[in-house]
KOLMARNU-427428 format. One record per residue (C-alpha): x, y, z. Coordinates in pm, 1 decimal, decimal comma. Layout:
+----------+----------+----------+
:        X :        Y :        Z :
+----------+----------+----------+
:        X :        Y :        Z :
...
+----------+----------+----------+
END
This chain:
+----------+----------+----------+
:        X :        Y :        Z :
+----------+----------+----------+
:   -358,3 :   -854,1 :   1851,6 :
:    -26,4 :  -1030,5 :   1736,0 :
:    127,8 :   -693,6 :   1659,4 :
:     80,2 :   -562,4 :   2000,8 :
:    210,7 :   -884,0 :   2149,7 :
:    547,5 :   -892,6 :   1922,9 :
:    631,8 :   -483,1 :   1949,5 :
:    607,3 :   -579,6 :   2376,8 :
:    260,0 :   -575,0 :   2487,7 :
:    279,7 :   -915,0 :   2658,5 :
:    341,0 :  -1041,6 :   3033,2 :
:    744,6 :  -1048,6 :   2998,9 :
:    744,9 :   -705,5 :   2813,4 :
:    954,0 :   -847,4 :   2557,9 :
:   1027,5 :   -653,3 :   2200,0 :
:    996,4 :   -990,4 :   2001,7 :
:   1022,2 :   -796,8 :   1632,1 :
:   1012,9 :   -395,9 :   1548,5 :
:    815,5 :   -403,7 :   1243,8 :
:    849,6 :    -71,5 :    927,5 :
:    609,4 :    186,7 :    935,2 :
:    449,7 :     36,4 :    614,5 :
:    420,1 :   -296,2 :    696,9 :
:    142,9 :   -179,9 :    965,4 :
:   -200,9 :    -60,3 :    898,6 :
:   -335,4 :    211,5 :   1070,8 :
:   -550,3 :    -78,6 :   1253,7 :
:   -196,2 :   -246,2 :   1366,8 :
:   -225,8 :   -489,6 :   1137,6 :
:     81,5 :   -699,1 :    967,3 :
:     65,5 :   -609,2 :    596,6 :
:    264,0 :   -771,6 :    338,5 :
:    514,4 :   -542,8 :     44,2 :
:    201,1 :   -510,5 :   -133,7 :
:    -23,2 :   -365,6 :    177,1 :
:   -273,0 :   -654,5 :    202,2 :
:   -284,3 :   -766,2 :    603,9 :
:   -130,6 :  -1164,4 :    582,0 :
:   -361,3 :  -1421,8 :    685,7 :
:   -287,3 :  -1599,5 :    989,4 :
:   -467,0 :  -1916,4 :   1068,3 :
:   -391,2 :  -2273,4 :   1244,9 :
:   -416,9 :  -2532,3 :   1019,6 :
:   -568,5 :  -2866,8 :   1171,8 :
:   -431,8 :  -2736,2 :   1502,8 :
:    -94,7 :  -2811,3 :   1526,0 :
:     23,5 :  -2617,9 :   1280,3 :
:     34,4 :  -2200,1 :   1182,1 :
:     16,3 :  -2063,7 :    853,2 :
:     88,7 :  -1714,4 :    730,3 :
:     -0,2 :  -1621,1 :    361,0 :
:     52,4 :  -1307,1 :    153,8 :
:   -188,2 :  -1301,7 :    -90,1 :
:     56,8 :  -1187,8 :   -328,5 :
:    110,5 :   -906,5 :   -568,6 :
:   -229,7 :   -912,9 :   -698,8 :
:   -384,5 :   -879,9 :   -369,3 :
:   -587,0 :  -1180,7 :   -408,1 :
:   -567,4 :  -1529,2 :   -203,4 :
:   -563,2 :  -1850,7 :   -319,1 :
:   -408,7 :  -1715,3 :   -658,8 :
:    -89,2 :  -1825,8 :   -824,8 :
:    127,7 :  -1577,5 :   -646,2 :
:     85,5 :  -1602,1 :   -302,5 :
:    320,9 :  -1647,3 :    -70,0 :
:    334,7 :  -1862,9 :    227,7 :
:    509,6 :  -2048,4 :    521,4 :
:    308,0 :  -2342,7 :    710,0 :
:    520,1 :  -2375,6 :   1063,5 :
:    470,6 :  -2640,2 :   1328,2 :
:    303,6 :  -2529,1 :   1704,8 :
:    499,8 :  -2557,8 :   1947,5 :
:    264,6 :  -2671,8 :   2267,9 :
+----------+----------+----------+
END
């Protein structure tokens, strides 16, 4: 789980972020401000997108959020 793997759980043992109490469910997922876990996918597979599905809790609405980042590999 990407949670895990930023707080340390991965081979160098490295704390990559400390995330809030709320912005974790109790299943250690990411949540965004609004408590709806982000979507995470690769998008045609060179590329990583995160999305908050915004205030109304619904994707592919007006309101969400997002960042589309290049993969580094």
């Amino acid at each position: 789980m990407i949670v895990k793997k930023l707080e340390g759980d991965n081979p160098s043992k490295e704390v990559i972020i400390v995330f809030h109490e709320h912005c974790i469910s109790q299943n250690r997922e990411l949540n965004d401000m609004w408590g709806t876990p982000y979507l995470i996918r690769i998008v045609p597979r060179k590329e990583m997108e995160i999305r908050s599905a915004g205030r109304d809790k619904n994707f592919g609405t007006e309101d969400d959020d997002f960042i589309i980042a290049p993969l580094n590999r």
